[in-house]
N, C-alpha and C positions, 0 to 999 in steps of 0.2 A: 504494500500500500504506500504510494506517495503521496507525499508534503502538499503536493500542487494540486493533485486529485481531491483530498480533502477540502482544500481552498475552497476550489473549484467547485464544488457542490455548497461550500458553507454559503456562499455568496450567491450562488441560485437558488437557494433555499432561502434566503434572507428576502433579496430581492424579488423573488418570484417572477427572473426573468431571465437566458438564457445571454439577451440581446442585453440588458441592464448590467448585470455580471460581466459578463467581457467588456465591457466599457469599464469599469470598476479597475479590470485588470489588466488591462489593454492587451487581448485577446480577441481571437476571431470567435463570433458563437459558433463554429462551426469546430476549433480546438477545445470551450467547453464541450461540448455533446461529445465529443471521444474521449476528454478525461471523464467525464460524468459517465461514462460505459464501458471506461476502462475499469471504472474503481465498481459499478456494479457487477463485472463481470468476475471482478477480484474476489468480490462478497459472495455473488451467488444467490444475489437479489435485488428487487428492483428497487432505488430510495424515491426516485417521483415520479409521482402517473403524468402524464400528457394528457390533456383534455384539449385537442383541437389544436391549433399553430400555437396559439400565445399563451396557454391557462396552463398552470401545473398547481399539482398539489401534493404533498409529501404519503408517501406511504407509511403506515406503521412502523417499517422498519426506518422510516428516510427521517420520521419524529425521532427515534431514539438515539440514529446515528447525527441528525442534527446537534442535539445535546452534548455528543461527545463532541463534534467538532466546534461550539464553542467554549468548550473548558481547555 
């Protein structure tokens, strides 16, 4: 699990927005969505549902790993 991939999620999580976060971090959203599926595929689950182009919303699992990624 890396450092960036973490980030990477805390900041899509926060922001609730793929295209928000990569401005944040001056990324392409298109380098978030492959950290963001690199670090679920690490886990072996999914942390946020997609609802449609713009809406996300955290999965159970993506609430609890939120929490660790901001401690």
């Amino acid at each position: 699990m890396e450092w960036r991939h973490i980030l990477a999620f805390y900041h899509v999580a926060k922001l609730g927005s793929f295209t928000k976060a990569a401005e944040v971090l001056f990324k392409t959203q298109s380098a978030l969505t492959q950290q963001i599926k690199a670090l679920e595929d690490e886990l072996g689950f999914p942390l946020l549902e997609r609802i449609g182009k713009k809406k996300l919303k955290l999965t159970q699992a993506g609430e609890k790993f939120f929490v660790f990624a901001e401690e």
